[in-house]
DRENTOR-300493 format. One record per atom (N, C-alpha, C): residue in one letter; x, y, z; atom name. Coordinates in nm, 3 decimals. Atoms other than C-alpha are relative to their C-alpha. Layout:
A; X; Y; Z; CA
...
END
This chain:
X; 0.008; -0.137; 0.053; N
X; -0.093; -2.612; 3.565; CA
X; 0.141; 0.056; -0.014; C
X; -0.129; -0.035; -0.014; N
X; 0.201; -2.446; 3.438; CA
X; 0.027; 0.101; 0.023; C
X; -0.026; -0.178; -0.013; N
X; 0.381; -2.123; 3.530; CA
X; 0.103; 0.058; -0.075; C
X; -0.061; -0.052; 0.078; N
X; 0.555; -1.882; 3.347; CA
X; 0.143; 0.065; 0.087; C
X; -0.128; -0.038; -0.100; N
X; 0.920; -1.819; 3.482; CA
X; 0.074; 0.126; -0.125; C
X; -0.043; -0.093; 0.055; N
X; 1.043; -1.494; 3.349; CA
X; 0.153; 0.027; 0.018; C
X; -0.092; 0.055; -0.025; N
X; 1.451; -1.574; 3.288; CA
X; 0.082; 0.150; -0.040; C
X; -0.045; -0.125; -0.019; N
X; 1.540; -1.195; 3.340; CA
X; 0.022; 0.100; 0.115; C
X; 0.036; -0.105; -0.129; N
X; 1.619; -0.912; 3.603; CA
X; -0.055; 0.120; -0.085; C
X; -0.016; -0.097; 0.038; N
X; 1.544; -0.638; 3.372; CA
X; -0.126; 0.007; 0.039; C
X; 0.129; -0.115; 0.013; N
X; 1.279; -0.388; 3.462; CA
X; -0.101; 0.026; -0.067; C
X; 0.094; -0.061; 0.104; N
X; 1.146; -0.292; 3.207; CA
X; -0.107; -0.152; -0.065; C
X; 0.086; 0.086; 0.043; N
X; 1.043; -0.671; 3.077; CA
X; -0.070; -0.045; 0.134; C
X; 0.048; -0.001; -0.127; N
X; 0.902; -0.718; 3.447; CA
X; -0.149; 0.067; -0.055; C
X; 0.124; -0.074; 0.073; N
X; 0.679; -0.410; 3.353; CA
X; -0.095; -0.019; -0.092; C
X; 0.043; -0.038; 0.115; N
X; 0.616; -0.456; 3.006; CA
X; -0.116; -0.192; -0.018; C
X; 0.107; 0.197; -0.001; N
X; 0.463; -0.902; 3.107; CA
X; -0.122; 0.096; 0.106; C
X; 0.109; -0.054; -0.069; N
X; 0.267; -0.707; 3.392; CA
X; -0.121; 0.090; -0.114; C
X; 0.102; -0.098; 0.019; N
X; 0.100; -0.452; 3.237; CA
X; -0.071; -0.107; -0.162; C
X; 0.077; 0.080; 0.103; N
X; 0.008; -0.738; 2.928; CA
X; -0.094; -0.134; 0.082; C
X; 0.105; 0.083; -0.088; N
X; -0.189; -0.934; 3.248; CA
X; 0.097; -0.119; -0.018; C
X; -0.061; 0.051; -0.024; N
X; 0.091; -1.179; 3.253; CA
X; 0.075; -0.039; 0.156; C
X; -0.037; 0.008; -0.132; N
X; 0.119; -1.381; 3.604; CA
X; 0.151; -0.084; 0.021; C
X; -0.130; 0.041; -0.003; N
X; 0.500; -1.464; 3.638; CA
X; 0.096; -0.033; 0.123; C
X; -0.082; 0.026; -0.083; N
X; 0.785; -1.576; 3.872; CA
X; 0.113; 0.086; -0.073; C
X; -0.145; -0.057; 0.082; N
X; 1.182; -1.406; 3.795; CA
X; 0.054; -0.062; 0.026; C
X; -0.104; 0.078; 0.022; N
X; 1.432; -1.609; 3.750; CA
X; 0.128; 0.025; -0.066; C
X; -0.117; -0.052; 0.055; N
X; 1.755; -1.426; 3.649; CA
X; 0.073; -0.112; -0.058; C
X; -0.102; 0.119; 0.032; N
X; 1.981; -1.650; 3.410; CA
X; 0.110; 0.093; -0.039; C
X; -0.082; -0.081; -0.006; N
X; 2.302; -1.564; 3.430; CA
X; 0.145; -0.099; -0.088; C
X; -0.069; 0.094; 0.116; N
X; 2.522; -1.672; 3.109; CA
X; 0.121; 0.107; -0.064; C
X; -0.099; -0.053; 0.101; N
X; 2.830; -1.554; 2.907; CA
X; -0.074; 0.044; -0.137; C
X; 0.123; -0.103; 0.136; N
X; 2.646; -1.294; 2.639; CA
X; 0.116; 0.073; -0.082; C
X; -0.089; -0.016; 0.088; N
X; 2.995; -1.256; 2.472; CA
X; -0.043; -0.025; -0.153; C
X; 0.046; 0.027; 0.160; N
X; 2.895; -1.249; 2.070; CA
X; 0.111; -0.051; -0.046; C
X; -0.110; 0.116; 0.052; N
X; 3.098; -1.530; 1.917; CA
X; 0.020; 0.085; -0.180; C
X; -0.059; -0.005; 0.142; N
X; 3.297; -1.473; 1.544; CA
X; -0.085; 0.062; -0.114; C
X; 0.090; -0.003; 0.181; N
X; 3.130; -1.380; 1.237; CA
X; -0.174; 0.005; 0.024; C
X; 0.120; 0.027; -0.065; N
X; 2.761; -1.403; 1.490; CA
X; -0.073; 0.115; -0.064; C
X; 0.097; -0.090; 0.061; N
X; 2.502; -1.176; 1.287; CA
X; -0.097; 0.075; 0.152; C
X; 0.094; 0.000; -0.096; N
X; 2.269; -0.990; 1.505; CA
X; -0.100; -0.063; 0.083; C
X; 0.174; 0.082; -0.048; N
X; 1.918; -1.190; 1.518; CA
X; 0.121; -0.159; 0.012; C
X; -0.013; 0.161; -0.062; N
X; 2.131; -1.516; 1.552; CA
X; 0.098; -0.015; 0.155; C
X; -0.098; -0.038; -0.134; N
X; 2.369; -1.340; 1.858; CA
X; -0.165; 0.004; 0.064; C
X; 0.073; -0.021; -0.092; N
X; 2.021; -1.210; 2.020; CA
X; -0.112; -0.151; 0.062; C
X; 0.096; 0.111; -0.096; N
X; 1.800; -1.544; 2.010; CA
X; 0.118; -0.128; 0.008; C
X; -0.102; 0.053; -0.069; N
X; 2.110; -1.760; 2.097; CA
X; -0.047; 0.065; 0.187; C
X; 0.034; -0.028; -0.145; N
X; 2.141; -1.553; 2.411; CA
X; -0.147; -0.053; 0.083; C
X; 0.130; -0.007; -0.107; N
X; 1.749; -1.577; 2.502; CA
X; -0.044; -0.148; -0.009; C
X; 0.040; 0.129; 0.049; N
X; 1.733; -1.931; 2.348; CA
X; 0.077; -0.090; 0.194; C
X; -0.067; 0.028; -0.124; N
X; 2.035; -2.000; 2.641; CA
X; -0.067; 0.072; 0.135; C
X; 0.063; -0.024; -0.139; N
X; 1.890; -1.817; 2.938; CA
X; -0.139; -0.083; 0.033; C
X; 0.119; 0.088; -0.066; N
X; 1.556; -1.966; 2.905; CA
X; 0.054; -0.164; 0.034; C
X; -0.074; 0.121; -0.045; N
X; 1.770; -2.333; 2.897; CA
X; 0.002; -0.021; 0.112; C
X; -0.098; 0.012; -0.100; N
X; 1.994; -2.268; 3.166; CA
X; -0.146; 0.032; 0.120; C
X; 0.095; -0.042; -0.132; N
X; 1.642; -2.123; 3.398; CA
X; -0.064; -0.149; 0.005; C
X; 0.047; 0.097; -0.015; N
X; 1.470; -2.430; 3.302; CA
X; 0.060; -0.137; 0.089; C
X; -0.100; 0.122; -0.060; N
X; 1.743; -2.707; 3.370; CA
X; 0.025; 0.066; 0.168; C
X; -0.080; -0.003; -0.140; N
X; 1.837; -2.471; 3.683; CA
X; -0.190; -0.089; 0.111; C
X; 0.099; 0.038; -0.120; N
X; 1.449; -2.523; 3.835; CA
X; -0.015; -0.111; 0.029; C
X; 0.023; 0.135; -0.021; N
X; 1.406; -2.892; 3.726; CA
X; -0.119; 0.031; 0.031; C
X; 0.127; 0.003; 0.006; N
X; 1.023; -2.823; 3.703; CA
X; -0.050; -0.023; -0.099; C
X; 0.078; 0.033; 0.128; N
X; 0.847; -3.028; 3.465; CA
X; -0.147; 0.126; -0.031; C
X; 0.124; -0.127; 0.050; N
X; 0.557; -2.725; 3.455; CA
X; 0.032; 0.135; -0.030; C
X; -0.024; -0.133; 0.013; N
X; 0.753; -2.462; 3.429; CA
X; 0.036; 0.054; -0.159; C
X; -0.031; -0.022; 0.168; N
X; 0.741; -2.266; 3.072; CA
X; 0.098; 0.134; 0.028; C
X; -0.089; -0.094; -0.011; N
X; 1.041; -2.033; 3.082; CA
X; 0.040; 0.108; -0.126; C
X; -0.090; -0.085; 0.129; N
X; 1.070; -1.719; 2.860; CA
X; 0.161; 0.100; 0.041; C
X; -0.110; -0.071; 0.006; N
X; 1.389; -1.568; 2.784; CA
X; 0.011; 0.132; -0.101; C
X; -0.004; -0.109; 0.077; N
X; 1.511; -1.264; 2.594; CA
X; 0.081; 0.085; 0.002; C
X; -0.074; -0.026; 0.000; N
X; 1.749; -1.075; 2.478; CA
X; -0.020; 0.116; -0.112; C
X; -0.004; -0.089; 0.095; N
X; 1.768; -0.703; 2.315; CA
X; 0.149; 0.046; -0.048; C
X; -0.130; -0.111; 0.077; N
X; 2.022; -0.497; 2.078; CA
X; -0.011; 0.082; -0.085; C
X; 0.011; -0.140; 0.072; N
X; 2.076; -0.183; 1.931; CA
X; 0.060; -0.055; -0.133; C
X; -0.140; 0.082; 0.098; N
X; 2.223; -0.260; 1.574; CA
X; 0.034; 0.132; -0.114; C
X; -0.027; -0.096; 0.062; N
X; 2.378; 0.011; 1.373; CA
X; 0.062; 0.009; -0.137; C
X; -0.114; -0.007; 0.126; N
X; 2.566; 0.004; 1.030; CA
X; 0.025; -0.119; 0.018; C
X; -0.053; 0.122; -0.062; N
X; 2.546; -0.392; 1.136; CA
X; 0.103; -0.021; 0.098; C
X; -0.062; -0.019; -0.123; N
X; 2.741; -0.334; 1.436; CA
X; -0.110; 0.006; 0.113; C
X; 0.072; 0.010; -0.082; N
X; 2.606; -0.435; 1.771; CA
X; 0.050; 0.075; 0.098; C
X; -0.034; -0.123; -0.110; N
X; 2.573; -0.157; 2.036; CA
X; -0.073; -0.055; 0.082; C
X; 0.020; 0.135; -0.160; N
X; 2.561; -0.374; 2.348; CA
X; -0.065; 0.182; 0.117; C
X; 0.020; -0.085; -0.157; N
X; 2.530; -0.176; 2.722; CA
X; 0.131; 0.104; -0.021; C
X; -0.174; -0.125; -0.017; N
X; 2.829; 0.130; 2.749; CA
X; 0.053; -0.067; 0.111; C
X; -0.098; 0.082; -0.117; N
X; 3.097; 0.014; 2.938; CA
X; -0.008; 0.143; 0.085; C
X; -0.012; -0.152; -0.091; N
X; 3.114; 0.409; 3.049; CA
X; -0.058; 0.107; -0.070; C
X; 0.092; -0.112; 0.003; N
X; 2.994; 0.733; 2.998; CA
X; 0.085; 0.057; -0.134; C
X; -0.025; -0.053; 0.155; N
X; 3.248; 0.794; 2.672; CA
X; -0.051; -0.133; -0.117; C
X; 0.117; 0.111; 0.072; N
X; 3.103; 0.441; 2.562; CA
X; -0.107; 0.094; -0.033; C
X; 0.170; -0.055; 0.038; N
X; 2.735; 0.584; 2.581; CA
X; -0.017; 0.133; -0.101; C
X; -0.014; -0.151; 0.111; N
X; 2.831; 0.941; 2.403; CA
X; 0.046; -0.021; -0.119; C
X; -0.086; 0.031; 0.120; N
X; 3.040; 0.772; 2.132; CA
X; -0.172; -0.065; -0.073; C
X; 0.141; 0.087; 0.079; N
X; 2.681; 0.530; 2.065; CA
X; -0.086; 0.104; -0.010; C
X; 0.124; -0.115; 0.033; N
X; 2.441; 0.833; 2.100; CA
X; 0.046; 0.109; -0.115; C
X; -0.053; -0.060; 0.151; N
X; 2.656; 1.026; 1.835; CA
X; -0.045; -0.068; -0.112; C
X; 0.028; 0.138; 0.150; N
X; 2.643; 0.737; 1.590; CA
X; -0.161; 0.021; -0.009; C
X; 0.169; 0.025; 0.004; N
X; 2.270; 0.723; 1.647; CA
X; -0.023; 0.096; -0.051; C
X; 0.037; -0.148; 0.038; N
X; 2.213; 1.099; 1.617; CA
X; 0.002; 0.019; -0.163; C
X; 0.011; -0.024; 0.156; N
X; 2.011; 1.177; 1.279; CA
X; -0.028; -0.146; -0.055; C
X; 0.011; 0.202; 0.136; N
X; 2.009; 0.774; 1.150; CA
X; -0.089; -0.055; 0.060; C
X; 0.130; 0.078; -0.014; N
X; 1.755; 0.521; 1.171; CA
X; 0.104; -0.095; 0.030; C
X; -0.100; 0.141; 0.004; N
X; 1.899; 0.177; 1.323; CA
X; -0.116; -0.064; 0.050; C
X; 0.082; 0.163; -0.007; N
X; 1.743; -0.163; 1.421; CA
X; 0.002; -0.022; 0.138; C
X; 0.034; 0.088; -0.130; N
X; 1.634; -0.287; 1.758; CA
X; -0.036; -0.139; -0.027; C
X; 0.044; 0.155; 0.044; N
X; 1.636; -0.670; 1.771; CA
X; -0.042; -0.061; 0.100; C
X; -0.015; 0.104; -0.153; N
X; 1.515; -0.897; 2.093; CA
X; -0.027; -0.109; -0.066; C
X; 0.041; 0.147; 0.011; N
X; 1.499; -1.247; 2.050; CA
X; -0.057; -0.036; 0.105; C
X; 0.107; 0.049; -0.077; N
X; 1.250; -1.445; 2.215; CA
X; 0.008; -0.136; 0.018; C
X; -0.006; 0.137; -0.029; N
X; 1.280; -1.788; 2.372; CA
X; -0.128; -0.043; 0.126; C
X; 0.138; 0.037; -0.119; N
X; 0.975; -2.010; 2.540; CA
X; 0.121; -0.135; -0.027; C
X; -0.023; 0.113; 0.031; N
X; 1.089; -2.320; 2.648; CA
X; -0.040; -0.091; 0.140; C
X; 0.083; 0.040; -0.078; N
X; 0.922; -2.593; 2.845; CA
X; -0.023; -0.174; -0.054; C
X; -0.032; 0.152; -0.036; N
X; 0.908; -2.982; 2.909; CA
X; -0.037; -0.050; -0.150; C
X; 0.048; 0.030; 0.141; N
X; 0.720; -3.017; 2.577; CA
X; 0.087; 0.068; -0.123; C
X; -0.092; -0.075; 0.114; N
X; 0.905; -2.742; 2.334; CA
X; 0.084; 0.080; 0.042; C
X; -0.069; -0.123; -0.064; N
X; 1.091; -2.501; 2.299; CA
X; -0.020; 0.101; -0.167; C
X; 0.027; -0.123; 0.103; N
X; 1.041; -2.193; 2.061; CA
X; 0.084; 0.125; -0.034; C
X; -0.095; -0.083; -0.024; N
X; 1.282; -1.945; 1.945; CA
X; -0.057; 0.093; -0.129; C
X; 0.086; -0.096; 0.133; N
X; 1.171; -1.578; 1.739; CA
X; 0.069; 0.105; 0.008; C
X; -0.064; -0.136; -0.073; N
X; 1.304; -1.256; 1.693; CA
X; -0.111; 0.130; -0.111; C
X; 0.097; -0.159; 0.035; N
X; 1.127; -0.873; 1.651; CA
X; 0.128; 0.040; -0.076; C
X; -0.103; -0.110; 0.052; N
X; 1.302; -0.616; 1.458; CA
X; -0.133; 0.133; -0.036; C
X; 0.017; -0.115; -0.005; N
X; 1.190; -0.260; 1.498; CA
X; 0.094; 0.135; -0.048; C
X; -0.071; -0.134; 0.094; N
X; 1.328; 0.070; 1.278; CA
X; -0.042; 0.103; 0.103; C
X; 0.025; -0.125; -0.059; N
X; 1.393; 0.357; 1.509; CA
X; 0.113; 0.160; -0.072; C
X; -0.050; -0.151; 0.113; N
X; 1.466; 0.698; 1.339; CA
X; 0.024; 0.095; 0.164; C
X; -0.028; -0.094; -0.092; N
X; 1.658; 0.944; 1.597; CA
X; 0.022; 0.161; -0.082; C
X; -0.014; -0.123; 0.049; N
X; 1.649; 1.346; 1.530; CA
X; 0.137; 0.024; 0.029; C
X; -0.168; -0.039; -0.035; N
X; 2.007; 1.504; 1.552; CA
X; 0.001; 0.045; 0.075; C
X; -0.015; -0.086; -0.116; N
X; 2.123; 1.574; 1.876; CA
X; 0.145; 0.089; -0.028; C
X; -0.134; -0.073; -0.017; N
X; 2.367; 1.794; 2.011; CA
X; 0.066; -0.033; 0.078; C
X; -0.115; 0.033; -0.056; N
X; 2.692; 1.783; 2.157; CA
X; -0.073; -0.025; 0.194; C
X; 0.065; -0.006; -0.112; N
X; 2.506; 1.903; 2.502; CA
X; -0.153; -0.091; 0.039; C
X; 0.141; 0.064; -0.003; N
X; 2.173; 1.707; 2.459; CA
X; 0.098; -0.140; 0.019; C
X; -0.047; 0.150; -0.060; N
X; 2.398; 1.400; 2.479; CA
X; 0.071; -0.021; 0.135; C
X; -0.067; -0.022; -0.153; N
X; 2.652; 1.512; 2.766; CA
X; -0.128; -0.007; 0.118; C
X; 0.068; -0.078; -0.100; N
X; 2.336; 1.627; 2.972; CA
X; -0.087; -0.184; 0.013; C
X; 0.074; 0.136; -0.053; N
X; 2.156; 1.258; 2.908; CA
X; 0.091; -0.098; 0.054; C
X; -0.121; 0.039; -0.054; N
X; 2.483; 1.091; 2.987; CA
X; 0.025; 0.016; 0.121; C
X; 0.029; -0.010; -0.116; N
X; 2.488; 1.268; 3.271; CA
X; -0.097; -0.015; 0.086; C
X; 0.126; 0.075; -0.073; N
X; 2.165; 1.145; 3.401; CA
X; 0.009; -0.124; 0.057; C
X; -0.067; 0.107; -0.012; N
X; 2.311; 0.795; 3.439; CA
X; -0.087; -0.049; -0.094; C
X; 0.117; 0.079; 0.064; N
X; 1.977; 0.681; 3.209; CA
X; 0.047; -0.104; -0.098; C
X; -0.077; 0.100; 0.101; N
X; 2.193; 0.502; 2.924; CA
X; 0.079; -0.059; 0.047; C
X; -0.136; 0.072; -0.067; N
X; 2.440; 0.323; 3.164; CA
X; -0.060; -0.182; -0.029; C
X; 0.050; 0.146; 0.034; N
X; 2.221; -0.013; 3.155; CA
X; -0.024; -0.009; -0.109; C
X; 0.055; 0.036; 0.097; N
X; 2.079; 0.010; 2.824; CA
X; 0.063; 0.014; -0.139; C
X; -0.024; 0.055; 0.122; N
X; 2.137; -0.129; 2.505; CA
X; -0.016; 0.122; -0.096; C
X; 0.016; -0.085; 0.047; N
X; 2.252; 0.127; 2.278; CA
X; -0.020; 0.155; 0.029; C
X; -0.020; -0.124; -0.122; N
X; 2.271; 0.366; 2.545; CA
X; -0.148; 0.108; -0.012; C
X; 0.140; -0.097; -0.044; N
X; 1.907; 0.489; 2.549; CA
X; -0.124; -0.105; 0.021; C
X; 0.097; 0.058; -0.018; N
X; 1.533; 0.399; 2.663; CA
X; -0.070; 0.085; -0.045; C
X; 0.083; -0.029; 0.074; N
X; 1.288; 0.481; 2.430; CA
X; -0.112; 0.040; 0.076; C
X; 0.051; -0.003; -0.077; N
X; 1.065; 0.489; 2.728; CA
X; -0.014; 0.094; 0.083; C
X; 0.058; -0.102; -0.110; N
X; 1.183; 0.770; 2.930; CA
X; 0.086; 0.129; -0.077; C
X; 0.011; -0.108; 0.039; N
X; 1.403; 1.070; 2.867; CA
X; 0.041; 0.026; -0.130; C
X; -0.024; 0.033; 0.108; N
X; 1.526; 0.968; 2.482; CA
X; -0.111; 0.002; -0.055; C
X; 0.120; 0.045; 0.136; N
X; 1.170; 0.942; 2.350; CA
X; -0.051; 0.147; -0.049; C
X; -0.003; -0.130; 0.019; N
X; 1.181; 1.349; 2.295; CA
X; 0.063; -0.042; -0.169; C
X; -0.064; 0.007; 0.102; N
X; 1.435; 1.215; 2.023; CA
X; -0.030; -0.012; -0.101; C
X; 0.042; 0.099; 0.112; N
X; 1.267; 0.993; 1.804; CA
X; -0.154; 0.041; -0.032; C
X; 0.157; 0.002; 0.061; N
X; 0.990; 1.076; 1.594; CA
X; -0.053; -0.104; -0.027; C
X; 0.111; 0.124; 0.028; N
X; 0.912; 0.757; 1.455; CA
X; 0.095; -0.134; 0.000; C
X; -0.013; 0.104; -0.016; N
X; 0.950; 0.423; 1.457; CA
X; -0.104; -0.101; -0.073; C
X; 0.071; 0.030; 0.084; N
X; 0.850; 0.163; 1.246; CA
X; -0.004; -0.166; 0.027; C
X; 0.009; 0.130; -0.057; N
X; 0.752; -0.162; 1.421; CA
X; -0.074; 0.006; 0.143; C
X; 0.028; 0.042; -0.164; N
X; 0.670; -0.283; 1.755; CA
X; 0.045; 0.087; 0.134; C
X; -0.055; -0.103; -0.114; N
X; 0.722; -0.018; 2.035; CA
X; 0.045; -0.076; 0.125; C
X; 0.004; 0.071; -0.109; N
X; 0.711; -0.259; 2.290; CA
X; 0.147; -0.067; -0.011; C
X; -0.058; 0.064; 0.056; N
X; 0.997; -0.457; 2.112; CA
X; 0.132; 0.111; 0.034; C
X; -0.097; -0.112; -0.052; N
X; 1.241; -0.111; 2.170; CA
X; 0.008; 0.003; 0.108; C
X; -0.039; 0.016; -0.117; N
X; 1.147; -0.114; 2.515; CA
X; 0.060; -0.146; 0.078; C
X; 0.008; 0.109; -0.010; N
X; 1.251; -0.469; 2.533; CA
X; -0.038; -0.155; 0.009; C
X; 0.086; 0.111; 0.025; N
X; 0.971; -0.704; 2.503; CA
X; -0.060; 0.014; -0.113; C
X; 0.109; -0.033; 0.079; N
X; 0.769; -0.748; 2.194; CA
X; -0.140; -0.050; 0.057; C
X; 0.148; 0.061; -0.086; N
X; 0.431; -0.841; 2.384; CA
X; -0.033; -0.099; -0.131; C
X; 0.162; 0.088; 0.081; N
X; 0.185; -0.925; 2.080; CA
X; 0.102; -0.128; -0.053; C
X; -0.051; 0.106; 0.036; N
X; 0.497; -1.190; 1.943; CA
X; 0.038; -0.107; 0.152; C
X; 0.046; 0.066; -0.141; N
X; 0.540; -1.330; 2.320; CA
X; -0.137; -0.057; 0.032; C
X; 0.165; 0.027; -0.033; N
X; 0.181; -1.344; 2.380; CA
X; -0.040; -0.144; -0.143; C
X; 0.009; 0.115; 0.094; N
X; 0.147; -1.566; 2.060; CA
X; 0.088; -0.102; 0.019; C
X; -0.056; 0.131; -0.024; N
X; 0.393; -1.806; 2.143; CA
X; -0.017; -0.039; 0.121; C
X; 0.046; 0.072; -0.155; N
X; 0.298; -1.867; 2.508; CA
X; -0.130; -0.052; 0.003; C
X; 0.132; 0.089; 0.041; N
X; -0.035; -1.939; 2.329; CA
X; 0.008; -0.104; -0.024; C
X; -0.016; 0.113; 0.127; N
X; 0.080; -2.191; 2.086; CA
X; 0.055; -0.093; 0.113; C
END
């Protein structure tokens, strides 16, 4: 029987396999997520998740183990808005955002003694215009310090965004229903 090794610490994809009845192990992979030369978005994000699920697999040496990986990004004017290094990082990315629609991407990696599978989501999120103080004040929350693009759609940022035009799940970092189909297959 095989098990599903989940090749992340993040939270939120923790959450987002639970609450889809997904019984898992964690397995943090821990890799150089530097974006190489001329690297487009969707081929920087399932690279990364393509490599963490690898590196979890080879680390367990368990022929049963099916390892997903994954990897999100904010993408803006084709520019990738990684994690803020600091708190004028995160205000400089929540400006840019403010008023525009940009791209959420995760790539998706299964991989396991038999295959290996690599996919990526893309989700359109439309932000309303903030203000100078609506960004200082979320900034000051610490809430955008971990996250990609310096917000979570999930908690006090989703005031922002009216709509969105894709996979919700996929913003908060997992796309479930494209996961769920390849851990079928």
């Amino acid at each position: 029987m095989s098990h599903l090794i989940l090749a992340s610490s993040s939270p939120r994809r923790r959450e987002l396999l639970t609450q889809a009845g997904f019984s898992f192990t964690v397995h943090p992979a821990h890799i150089n997520e530097d974006i190489h030369p001329g690297e487009d978005p969707t081929a920087y994000v399932t690279r990364l998740a393509r490599e963490k699920a690898q590196k979890v697999f080879e680390e367990l040496s368990d022929a049963e183990a099916v390892v997903l990986g994954a990897d999100t990004t904010v993408v803006l004017d084709g520019e990738i808005l990684g994690k803020p290094v600091d708190a004028d990082d995160a205000k400089r990315m929540l400006a840019a955002l403010s008023g525009r629609t940009h791209t959420v991407i995760t790539g998706v990696a299964v991989v396991s003694a038999a295959h290996m599978e690599v996919a990526a989501e893309v989700t359109g999120v439309k932000f309303r215009v903030l203000s100078v103080d609506e960004i200082a004040a979320y900034v000051a929350s610490g809430h955008p310090m971990d996250k990609a693009g310096a917000y979570g759609i999930q908690g006090l940022a989703a005031k922002w965004i009216p709509r969105i035009e894709g996979c919700y799940f996929n913003v908060v970092g997992l796309p479930l229903a494209l996961v769920s189909k390849m851990l079928e297959s």
